[in-house]
N, C-alpha and C positions, 0 to 999 in steps of 0.2 A: 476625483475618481470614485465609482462604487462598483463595490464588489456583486456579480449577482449572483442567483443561488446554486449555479452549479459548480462555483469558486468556493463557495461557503460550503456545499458537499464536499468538496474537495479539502476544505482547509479542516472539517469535520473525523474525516479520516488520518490527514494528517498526521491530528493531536492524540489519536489511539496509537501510532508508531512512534511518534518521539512526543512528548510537552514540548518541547522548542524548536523554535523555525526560525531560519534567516532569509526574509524577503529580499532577492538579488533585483535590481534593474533590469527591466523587462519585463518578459509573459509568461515565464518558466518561473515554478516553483521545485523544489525538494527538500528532500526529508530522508532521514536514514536514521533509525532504532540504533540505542545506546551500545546496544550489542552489538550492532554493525551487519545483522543477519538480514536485517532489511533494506533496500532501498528504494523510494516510490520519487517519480516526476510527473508531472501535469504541465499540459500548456493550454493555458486558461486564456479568457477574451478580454482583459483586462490586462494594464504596463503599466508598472511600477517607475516611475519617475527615479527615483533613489531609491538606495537599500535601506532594511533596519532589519533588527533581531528584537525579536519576543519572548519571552523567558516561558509565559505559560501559554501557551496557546489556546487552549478552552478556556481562559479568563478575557483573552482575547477574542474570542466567538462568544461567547457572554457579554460583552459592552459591546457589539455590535450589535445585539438584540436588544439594549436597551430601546433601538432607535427602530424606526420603519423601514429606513430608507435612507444612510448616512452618506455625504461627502465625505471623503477619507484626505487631508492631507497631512503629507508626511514632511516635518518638522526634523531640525538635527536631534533630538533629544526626546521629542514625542512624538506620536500619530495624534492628530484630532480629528476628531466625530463630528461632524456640526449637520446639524438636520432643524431647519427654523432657525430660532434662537437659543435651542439646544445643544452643550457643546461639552466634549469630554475631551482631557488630555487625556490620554494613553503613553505613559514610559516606556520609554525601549530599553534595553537592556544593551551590556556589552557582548559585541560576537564573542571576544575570546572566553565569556561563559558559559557557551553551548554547542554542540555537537555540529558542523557546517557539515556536509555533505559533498564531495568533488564536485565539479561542475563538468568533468570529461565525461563521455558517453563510455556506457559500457559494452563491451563487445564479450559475448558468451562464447567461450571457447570450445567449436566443435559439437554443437546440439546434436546428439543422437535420438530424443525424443520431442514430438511435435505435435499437437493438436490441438483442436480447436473446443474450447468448456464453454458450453451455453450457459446462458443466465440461469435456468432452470436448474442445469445439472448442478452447478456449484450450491445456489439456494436447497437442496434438497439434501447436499453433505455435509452445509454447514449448519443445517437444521438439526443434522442428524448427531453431529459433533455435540449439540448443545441438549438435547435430548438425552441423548445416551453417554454422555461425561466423556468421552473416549478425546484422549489427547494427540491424536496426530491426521493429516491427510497422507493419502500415497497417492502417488499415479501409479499401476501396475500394467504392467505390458505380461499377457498368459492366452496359450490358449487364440490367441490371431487378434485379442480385443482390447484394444486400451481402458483401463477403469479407472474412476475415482472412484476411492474410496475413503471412509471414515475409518479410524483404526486403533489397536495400542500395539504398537510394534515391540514395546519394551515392558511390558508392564503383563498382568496376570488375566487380563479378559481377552475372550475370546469372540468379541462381539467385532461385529465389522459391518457397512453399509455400503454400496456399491451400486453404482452407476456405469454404465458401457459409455464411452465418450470417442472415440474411433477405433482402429485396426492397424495393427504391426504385425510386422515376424519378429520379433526380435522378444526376450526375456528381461524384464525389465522392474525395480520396485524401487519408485523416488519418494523420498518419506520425507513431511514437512510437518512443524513444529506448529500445532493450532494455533497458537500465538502469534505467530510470523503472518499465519493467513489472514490479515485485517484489509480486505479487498472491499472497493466502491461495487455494488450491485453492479452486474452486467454480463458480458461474455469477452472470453480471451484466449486471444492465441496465444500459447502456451510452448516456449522452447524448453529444453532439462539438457543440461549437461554434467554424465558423468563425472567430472571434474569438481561439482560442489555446489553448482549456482542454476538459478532457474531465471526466465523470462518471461514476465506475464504481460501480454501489451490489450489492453483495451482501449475503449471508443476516446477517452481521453487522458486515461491514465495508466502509468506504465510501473513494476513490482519489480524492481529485482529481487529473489529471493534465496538466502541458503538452502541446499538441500543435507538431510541428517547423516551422519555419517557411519547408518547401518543401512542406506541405501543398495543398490544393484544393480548392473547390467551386463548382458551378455547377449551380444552381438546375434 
Protein backbone atom coordinates (compact mmCIF):
# COMPACT_ATOMS: atom_id res chain seq x y z
CA UNK A 1 0.00 0.00 0.00
CA UNK A 2 1.10 3.83 -0.54
CA UNK A 3 -0.28 6.53 0.64
CA UNK A 4 -0.74 9.54 -1.94
CA UNK A 5 -0.65 13.18 -1.19
CA UNK A 6 -4.08 13.89 -0.61
CA UNK A 7 -3.98 11.22 2.33
CA UNK A 8 -0.71 12.73 3.51
CA UNK A 9 -2.74 16.39 3.46
CA UNK A 10 -4.98 14.75 5.26
CA UNK A 11 -2.92 12.76 7.83
CA UNK A 12 -0.93 16.56 7.87
CA UNK A 13 -4.08 18.13 9.45
CA UNK A 14 -4.82 15.34 11.49
CA UNK A 15 -1.66 15.80 13.58
CA UNK A 16 -2.56 19.73 14.41
CA UNK A 17 -5.97 17.99 16.18
CA UNK A 18 -4.55 15.23 18.16
CA UNK A 19 -0.54 13.84 17.94
CA UNK A 20 -2.08 10.50 17.87
CA UNK A 21 -4.08 8.28 15.44
CA UNK A 22 -5.45 4.86 15.41
CA UNK A 23 -5.49 3.56 11.87
CA UNK A 24 -8.91 1.31 11.76
CA UNK A 25 -9.37 -1.31 8.73
CA UNK A 26 -10.33 0.16 5.84
CA UNK A 27 -10.73 3.72 3.99
CA UNK A 28 -11.89 5.84 6.87
CA UNK A 29 -9.74 7.58 9.11
CA UNK A 30 -10.32 9.86 12.54
CA UNK A 31 -9.19 11.79 14.93
CA UNK A 32 -10.63 13.78 17.72
CA UNK A 33 -8.60 16.67 19.97
CA UNK A 34 -7.75 15.83 23.55
CA UNK A 35 -10.37 18.03 24.68
CA UNK A 36 -12.85 16.22 22.75
CA UNK A 37 -14.10 19.71 21.10
CA UNK A 38 -13.09 18.38 17.86
CA UNK A 39 -13.87 15.74 15.68
CA UNK A 40 -12.56 15.35 12.04
CA UNK A 41 -13.16 11.89 9.29
CA UNK A 42 -11.77 11.53 5.82
CA UNK A 43 -12.37 8.75 3.39
CA UNK A 44 -9.38 8.45 1.68
CA UNK A 45 -8.44 6.25 -1.63
CA UNK A 46 -6.35 4.07 0.04
CA UNK A 47 -7.39 0.47 2.78
CA UNK A 48 -5.88 -0.24 5.39
CA UNK A 49 -5.47 -4.07 5.65
CA UNK A 50 -5.13 -3.99 9.65
CA UNK A 51 -5.30 -1.59 12.29
CA UNK A 52 -2.24 0.07 14.28
CA UNK A 53 -1.87 3.26 16.52
CA UNK A 54 0.70 5.86 16.29
CA UNK A 55 1.75 7.59 19.28
CA UNK A 56 3.25 10.79 17.34
CA UNK A 57 1.94 11.44 14.26
CA UNK A 58 4.13 14.19 12.60
CA UNK A 59 7.18 11.73 13.55
CA UNK A 60 5.10 9.64 11.45
CA UNK A 61 4.83 12.02 8.39
CA UNK A 62 8.44 12.74 8.89
CA UNK A 63 9.88 8.92 8.05
CA UNK A 64 7.64 8.94 5.36
CA UNK A 65 9.54 11.72 3.76
CA UNK A 66 12.51 10.10 4.29
CA UNK A 67 11.42 8.19 1.36
CA UNK A 68 10.02 9.20 -2.33
CA UNK A 69 7.56 6.97 -2.65
CA UNK A 70 7.22 4.15 0.15
CA UNK A 71 5.48 0.54 0.34
CA UNK A 72 3.82 0.71 3.66
CA UNK A 73 3.32 -2.78 5.17
CA UNK A 74 1.77 -3.19 8.31
CA UNK A 75 3.43 -5.77 10.65
CA UNK A 76 1.94 -6.79 14.28
CA UNK A 77 4.25 -4.48 16.12
CA UNK A 78 5.58 -2.16 13.16
CA UNK A 79 4.75 -0.38 9.81
CA UNK A 80 7.62 -0.79 7.38
CA UNK A 81 8.91 1.71 4.72
CA UNK A 82 10.58 -0.16 2.07
CA UNK A 83 11.16 1.93 -1.16
CA UNK A 84 14.39 -0.08 -3.22
CA UNK A 85 16.53 -1.49 -0.68
CA UNK A 86 15.53 1.01 1.71
CA UNK A 87 13.62 -0.01 4.65
CA UNK A 88 12.45 1.50 7.94
CA UNK A 89 10.64 -0.15 10.80
CA UNK A 90 8.18 2.17 12.33
CA UNK A 91 6.81 1.10 16.06
CA UNK A 92 3.40 1.29 16.77
CA UNK A 93 2.24 1.91 19.90
CA UNK A 94 -0.48 0.56 22.28
CA UNK A 95 -4.23 1.84 21.47
CA UNK A 96 -5.08 1.91 25.18
CA UNK A 97 -2.29 4.89 25.09
CA UNK A 98 -4.25 7.28 22.88
CA UNK A 99 -7.24 9.01 22.45
CA UNK A 100 -9.65 6.50 19.86
CA UNK A 101 -12.29 8.32 18.48
CA UNK A 102 -16.11 6.54 18.10
CA UNK A 103 -16.50 4.96 15.00
CA UNK A 104 -20.69 5.79 15.14
CA UNK A 105 -21.74 8.69 12.83
CA UNK A 106 -22.66 11.64 14.19
CA UNK A 107 -26.08 13.01 13.87
CA UNK A 108 -26.36 17.13 14.69
CA UNK A 109 -29.20 17.62 16.69
CA UNK A 110 -31.78 20.11 14.93
CA UNK A 111 -29.45 22.58 12.67
CA UNK A 112 -31.02 25.85 12.99
CA UNK A 113 -28.08 27.41 10.91
CA UNK A 114 -26.79 26.38 7.50
CA UNK A 115 -24.55 27.61 4.74
CA UNK A 116 -22.44 27.29 2.44
CA UNK A 117 -18.13 28.98 3.17
CA UNK A 118 -16.14 29.14 0.02
CA UNK A 119 -12.62 28.58 0.15
CA UNK A 120 -12.09 32.04 -0.27
CA UNK A 121 -14.35 33.33 2.46
CA UNK A 122 -12.74 31.05 5.09
CA UNK A 123 -8.91 31.75 3.75
CA UNK A 124 -9.46 35.58 4.15
CA UNK A 125 -10.73 35.08 8.14
CA UNK A 126 -8.32 32.86 8.74
CA UNK A 127 -5.80 35.13 7.54
CA UNK A 128 -7.30 37.70 9.25
CA UNK A 129 -7.32 35.71 12.77
CA UNK A 130 -3.46 35.44 12.21
CA UNK A 131 -2.96 38.95 11.42
CA UNK A 132 -4.87 40.51 13.74
CA UNK A 133 -4.26 38.09 16.95
CA UNK A 134 -8.01 37.92 17.61
CA UNK A 135 -8.91 34.51 19.26
CA UNK A 136 -12.15 33.35 17.93
CA UNK A 137 -14.50 32.79 14.62
CA UNK A 138 -18.33 33.50 14.72
CA UNK A 139 -20.96 32.82 12.23
CA UNK A 140 -23.49 35.77 12.77
CA UNK A 141 -26.87 35.82 11.50
CA UNK A 142 -27.98 40.15 11.56
CA UNK A 143 -29.56 42.18 9.57
CA UNK A 144 -31.02 39.25 6.60
CA UNK A 145 -26.94 38.28 6.23
CA UNK A 146 -25.12 35.34 7.42
CA UNK A 147 -21.29 36.53 8.34
CA UNK A 148 -18.07 35.05 9.09
CA UNK A 149 -16.33 36.58 11.11
CA UNK A 150 -12.90 37.05 12.96
CA UNK A 151 -13.38 38.22 16.60
CA UNK A 152 -12.70 38.40 20.44
CA UNK A 153 -16.06 37.77 21.92
CA UNK A 154 -14.36 37.55 25.58
CA UNK A 155 -11.49 39.64 25.68
CA UNK A 156 -10.89 43.63 25.37
CA UNK A 157 -10.55 44.42 21.39
CA UNK A 158 -12.80 45.66 19.51
CA UNK A 159 -11.52 44.56 16.24
CA UNK A 160 -13.55 42.16 14.14
CA UNK A 161 -13.36 41.08 10.31
CA UNK A 162 -16.19 39.98 8.41
CA UNK A 163 -17.24 38.35 5.30
CA UNK A 164 -21.15 38.04 4.12
CA UNK A 165 -21.40 34.22 3.43
CA UNK A 166 -25.49 33.78 2.75
CA UNK A 167 -28.93 35.06 4.19
CA UNK A 168 -31.30 34.39 7.18
CA UNK A 169 -34.18 35.76 9.14
CA UNK A 170 -33.35 34.61 12.11
CA UNK A 171 -30.69 36.23 14.95
CA UNK A 172 -28.04 34.40 15.43
CA UNK A 173 -23.93 34.48 16.98
CA UNK A 174 -22.06 30.93 16.85
CA UNK A 175 -18.67 31.49 18.40
CA UNK A 176 -15.64 29.06 17.80
CA UNK A 177 -12.55 28.71 19.54
CA UNK A 178 -9.46 29.65 16.77
CA UNK A 179 -7.93 26.55 17.96
CA UNK A 180 -10.67 24.07 17.21
CA UNK A 181 -10.61 25.75 13.57
CA UNK A 182 -7.67 23.66 11.97
CA UNK A 183 -9.60 23.06 8.62
CA UNK A 184 -7.96 21.40 5.10
CA UNK A 185 -8.10 24.35 2.59
CA UNK A 186 -11.45 24.33 0.83
CA UNK A 187 -15.20 25.04 1.09
CA UNK A 188 -17.98 23.75 3.32
CA UNK A 189 -21.21 23.15 4.05
CA UNK A 190 -21.65 24.28 7.35
CA UNK A 191 -24.56 22.96 9.76
CA UNK A 192 -24.65 24.86 13.66
CA UNK A 193 -26.70 23.64 16.18
CA UNK A 194 -27.94 25.45 19.06
CA UNK A 195 -27.42 22.78 21.08
CA UNK A 196 -23.41 23.04 21.26
CA UNK A 197 -22.04 21.35 18.02
CA UNK A 198 -21.29 22.28 14.59
CA UNK A 199 -20.89 20.41 11.02
CA UNK A 200 -18.42 21.17 8.56
CA UNK A 201 -18.50 18.78 5.61
CA UNK A 202 -16.09 19.21 2.69
CA UNK A 203 -14.89 17.85 -0.69
CA UNK A 204 -13.27 14.97 1.60
CA UNK A 205 -13.14 15.91 4.84
CA UNK A 206 -15.71 16.18 7.48
CA UNK A 207 -15.29 18.73 11.27
CA UNK A 208 -17.34 17.99 13.85
CA UNK A 209 -16.88 20.97 15.99
CA UNK A 210 -17.88 22.64 19.61
CA UNK A 211 -19.60 25.59 19.57
CA UNK A 212 -18.47 28.34 22.69
CA UNK A 213 -20.83 28.62 25.22
CA UNK A 214 -21.43 32.45 25.00
CA UNK A 215 -23.01 31.55 21.71
CA UNK A 216 -26.93 32.71 20.48
CA UNK A 217 -29.83 32.27 18.76
CA UNK A 218 -33.17 33.42 18.37
CA UNK A 219 -35.51 32.16 16.11
Amino acid sequence: MKLDNDTLQVLKNFSAINKNIMFKPGNVIRTISSTKSVLAKATIKQDFEKGFAVYDLSRFIGTLSLFNDPEIEIKDSYVELIEGNNKFQYAVTDPSLIIVPPDREIELPNPEVNCLISEEALNRVMKALSVSQLPEIAIVGKNGKILLQAVDTRGTSNDSFSVEVGETEARFRMVFRSDCMKLIPGSYDVSISSKGLSHWKGATVEYWIAVESNSSFEA
